[in-house]
C-alpha positions in Angstrom: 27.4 45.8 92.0 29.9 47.9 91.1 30.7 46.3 87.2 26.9 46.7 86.8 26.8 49.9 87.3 29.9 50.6 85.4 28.2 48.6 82.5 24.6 50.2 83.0 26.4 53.5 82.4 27.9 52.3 79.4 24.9 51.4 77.8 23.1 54.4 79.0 26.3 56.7 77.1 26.4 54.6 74.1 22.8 55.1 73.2 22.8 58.9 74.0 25.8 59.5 71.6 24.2 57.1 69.2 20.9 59.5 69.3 22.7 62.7 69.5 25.0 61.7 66.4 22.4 60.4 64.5 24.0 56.9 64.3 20.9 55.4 65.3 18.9 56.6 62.2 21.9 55.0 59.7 21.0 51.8 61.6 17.5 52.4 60.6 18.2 53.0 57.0 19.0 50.3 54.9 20.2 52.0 52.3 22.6 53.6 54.4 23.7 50.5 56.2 24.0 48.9 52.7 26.5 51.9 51.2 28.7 51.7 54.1 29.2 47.5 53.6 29.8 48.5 50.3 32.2 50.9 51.1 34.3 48.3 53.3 35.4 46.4 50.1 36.9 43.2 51.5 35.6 43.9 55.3 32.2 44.0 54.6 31.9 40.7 55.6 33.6 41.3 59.0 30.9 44.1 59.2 27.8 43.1 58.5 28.8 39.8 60.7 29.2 42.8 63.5 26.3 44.3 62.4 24.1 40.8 62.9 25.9 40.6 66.6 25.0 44.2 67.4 21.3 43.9 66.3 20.5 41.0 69.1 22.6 43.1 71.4 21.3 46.4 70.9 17.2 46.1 70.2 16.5 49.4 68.6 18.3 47.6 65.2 15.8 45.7 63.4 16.6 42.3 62.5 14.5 41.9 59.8 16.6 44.9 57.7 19.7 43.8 58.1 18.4 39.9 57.5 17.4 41.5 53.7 20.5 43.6 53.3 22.5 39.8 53.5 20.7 38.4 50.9 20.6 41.2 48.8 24.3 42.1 49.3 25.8 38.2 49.4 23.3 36.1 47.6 21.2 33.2 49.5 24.2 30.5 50.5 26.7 33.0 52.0 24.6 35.4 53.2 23.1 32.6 55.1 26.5 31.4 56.4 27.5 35.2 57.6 24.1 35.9 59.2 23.8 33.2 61.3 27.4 33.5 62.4 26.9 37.2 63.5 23.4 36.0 65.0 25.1 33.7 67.3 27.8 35.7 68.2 25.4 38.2 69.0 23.1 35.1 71.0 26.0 34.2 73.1 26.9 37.9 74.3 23.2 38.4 75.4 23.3 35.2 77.1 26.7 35.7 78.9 26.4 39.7 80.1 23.0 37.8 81.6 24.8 34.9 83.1 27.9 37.2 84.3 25.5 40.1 85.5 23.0 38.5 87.0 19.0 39.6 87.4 19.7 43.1 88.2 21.2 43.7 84.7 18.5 42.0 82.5 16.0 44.2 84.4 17.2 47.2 83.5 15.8 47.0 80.1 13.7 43.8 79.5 10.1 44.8 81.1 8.9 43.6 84.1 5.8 42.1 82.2 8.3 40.2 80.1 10.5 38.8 82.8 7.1 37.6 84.4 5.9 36.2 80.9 9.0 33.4 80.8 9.8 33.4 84.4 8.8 29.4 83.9 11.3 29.0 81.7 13.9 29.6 84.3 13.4 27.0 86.8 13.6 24.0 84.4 15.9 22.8 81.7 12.7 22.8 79.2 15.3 22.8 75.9 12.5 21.7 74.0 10.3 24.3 74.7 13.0 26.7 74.1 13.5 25.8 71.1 10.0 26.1 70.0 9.9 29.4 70.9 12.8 30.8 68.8 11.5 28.3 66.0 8.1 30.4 66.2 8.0 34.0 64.3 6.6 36.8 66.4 8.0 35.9 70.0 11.2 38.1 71.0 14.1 35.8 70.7 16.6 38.3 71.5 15.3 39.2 75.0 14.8 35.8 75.2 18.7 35.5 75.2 19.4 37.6 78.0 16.2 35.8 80.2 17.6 32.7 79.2 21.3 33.2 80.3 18.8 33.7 84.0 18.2 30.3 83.9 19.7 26.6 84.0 20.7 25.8 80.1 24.4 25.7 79.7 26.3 27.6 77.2 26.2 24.7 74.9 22.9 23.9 74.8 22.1 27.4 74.3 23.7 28.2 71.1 22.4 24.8 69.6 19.3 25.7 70.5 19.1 29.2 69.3 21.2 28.7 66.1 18.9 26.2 64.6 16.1 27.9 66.1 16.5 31.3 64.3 18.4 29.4 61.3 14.6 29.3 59.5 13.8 33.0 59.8 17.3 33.8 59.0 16.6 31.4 55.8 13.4 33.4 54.7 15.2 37.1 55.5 18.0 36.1 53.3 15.7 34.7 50.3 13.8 37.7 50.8 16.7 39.8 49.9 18.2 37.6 46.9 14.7 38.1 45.4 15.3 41.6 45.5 18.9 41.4 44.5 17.8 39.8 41.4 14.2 41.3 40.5 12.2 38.5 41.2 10.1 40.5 42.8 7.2 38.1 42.1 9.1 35.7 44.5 9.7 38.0 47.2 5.8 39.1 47.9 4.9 35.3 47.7 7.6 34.9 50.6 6.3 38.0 52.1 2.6 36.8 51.8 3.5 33.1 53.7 5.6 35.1 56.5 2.5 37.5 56.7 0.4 35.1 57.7 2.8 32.6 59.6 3.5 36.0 61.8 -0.3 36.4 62.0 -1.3 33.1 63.3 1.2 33.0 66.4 0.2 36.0 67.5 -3.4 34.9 67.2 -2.0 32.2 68.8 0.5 33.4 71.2 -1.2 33.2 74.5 -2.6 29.8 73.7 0.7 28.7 72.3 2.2 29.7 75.7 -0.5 28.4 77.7 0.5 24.8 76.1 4.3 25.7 76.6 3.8 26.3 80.6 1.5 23.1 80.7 4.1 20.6 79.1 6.5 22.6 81.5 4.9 21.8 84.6 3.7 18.8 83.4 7.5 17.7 82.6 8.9 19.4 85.9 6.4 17.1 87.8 7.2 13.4 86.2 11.1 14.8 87.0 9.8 15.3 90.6 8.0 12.1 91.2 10.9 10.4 89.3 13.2 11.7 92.1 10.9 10.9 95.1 10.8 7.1 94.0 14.4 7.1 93.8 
């Protein structure tokens, strides 16, 4: 009890000092993020890897601007490449502060409504499913980390299963900011139009889409059962 307190506390202090410095209004600036990478020289890659990590860590950092400031600032191939490395980095520490801390950790800031929401997903393997749902935009992949490191998926398969998962919108995020990068700006709204509505359709979709996801669940948990009964 007493680590989780220690870390609750500094969680709770690092966001206060972030909100009374301001930090947390550079981290919602993208120009600002992007002058400060630029102003790394060499390092920027080191930070905006960090910054990847920290924006699955810490939630108030939008992924989806500092997905664009990769592209625009590295070009498609190696902003790929540094993305997803920060991304997992960042997957793996969600999922190991869960696995280390336990429950009471992860419900100190994923809602109760949330926790309930996936609670299937804890009692079975289910990689598959899993996997569907960080393949599917609109569903919140990095709480999903910390639920996850709740449940019975090893490290390994975990990290497999998120990387490729998020590699797709990491993909789009980092064609998104090429475009930009090189005024092919006809490109971007395309790319912007076809995540618009892929977006729009799972969460049209999202309860039914779950609905399935607990039914192949339970339907999968049960042939494991009788499997285990006849043996």
């Amino acid at each position: 009890m007493l680590r989780l307190f220690i870390l609750v506390g500094i969680i709770v202090g690092s966001t206060f000092i972030l909100y009374e410095t301001g930090l947390i209004s550079f981290f919602l600036n993208k120009e600002k993020m992007m002058n400060f990478l630029n102003s790394l020289g060499p390092l920027s890659f080191v930070g905006f890897m960090l910054l990847q990590a920290s924006q699955v860590i810490i939630s108030p950092i939008p992924g989806e601007v500092t997905g664009l400031i990769g592209g625009f600032l590295y070009g498609k191939f190696l902003g790929i490449i540094l993305s997803t490395i920060g991304l997992t980095a960042g997957s793996w520490i969600a999922f190991s502060l869960s696995r280390w801390l336990g429950r009471p950790f992860v419900e100190k800031f994923v809602r109760k409504d949330t926790m309930e929401r996936y609670d299937y997903l804890l009692h079975h393997k289910g990689a598959f499913l899993v996997f569907l749902l960080f393949l599917i935009p609109g569903f919140p992949k990095d709480l999903l980390c910390y639920i996850l490191g709740l449940g019975h998926l090893n490290t390994k398969e975990f990290l497999v299963i998120s990387t490729i998962g998020r590699f797709m919108g990491t993909v789009l995020l980092t064609l998104g900011g090429d475009y930009i990068r090189h005024h092919q700006y006809y490109r971007f709204f395309i790319l912007t139009g076809v995540a618009i509505v892929c977006i729009m359709l799972s969460m049209v979709y999202r309860d039914k889409i779950e609905k399935l996801f607990k039914k192949m669940h339970s339907t999968k948990k049960k042939t494991g059962d009788d499997s285990k009964n006849k043996l």
